[in-house]
N, C-alpha and C positions, 0 to 999 in steps of 0.2 A: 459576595458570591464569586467574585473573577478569580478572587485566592483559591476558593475549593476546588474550581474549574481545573485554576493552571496544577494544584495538587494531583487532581483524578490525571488529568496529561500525562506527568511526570509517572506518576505509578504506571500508567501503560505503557510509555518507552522504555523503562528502565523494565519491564517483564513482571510485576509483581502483581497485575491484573491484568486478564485477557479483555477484548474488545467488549466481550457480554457485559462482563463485572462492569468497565467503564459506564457503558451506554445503561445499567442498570442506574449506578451511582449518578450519572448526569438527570437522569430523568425522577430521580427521588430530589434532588435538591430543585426542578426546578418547578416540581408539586409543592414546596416549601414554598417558592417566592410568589406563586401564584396564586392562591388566596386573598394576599397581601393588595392585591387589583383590583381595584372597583369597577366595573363600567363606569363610563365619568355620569356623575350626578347619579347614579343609582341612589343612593342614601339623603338624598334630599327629594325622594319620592315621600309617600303616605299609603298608610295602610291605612285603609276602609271599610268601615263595618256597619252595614246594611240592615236594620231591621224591621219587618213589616209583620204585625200579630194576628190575627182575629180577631183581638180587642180592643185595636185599632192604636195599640201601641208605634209608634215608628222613632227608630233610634237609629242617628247617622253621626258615626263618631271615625274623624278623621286624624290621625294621631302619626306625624311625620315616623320616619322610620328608625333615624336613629334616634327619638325617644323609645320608640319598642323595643329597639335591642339594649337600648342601654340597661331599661327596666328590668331585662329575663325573664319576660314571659307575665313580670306584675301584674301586669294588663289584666290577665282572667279575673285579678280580686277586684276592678270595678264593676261595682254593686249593679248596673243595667248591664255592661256586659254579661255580670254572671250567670244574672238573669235569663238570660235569651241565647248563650252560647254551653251551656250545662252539659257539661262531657266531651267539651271538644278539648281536644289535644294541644296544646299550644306550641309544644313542643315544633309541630307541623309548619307551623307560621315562623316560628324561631328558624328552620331550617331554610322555608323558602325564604326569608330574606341571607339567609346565608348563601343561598345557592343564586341569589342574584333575579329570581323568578319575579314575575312582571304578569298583570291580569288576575283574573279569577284567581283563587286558591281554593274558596268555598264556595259550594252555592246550595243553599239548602230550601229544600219546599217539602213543609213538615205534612203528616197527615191533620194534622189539627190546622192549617192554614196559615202557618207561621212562615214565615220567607226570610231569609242567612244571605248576607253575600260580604263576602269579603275579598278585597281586590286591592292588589300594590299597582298603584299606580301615578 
């Protein structure tokens, strides 16, 4: 990244980008590098999923995180998960472990007396 830096420099002394274009160009490359950043140990948390039925079902499946991301979302096709998670979005969970979220993501209290939680933590 220090190459690209002293590049964007160079194009702004010699006149071939104004200050905007630079500070545009600096702040898109270092949207690039920053992803690449975990909070430390983030990904040797667990995602948590919580369930308590009516039928007196209770399912606690704690499944660290980078097996979740590894998976892409696989998660939904186990059989008690699908069961008791039927319509939810995974995609959702895919994103909060991207975006580094931490606590609740779900928390569901069905009318039928079903109870959802799901928590990185």
């Amino acid at each position: 990244m220090r190459g690209e830096i002293t590049k964007v420099l160079e194009l702004l002394q010699e006149g071939k980008i104004n200050n905007e274009e630079a500070a545009d160009i600096l702040s898109a490359l270092k949207e690039e590098v920053a992803p690449a950043l975990e909070p430390k140990g983030y990904m040797s948390k667990s995602l948590k999923i919580k369930v308590d039925s009516e039928d007196g079902d209770k399912v606690n499946v704690n499944l660290p995180l980078k097996l979740v991301k590894s998976l892409h979302g696989a998660i939904e096709n186990i059989p008690v998960i699908q069961k008791h998670l039927n319509g939810l979005d995974m995609n959702l969970i895919l994103d909060a472990i991207s975006n580094h979220v931490e606590g609740p993501i779900v928390d569901i209290d069905s009318a039928d007396g079903e109870k959802v939680c799901i928590v990185i933590e």
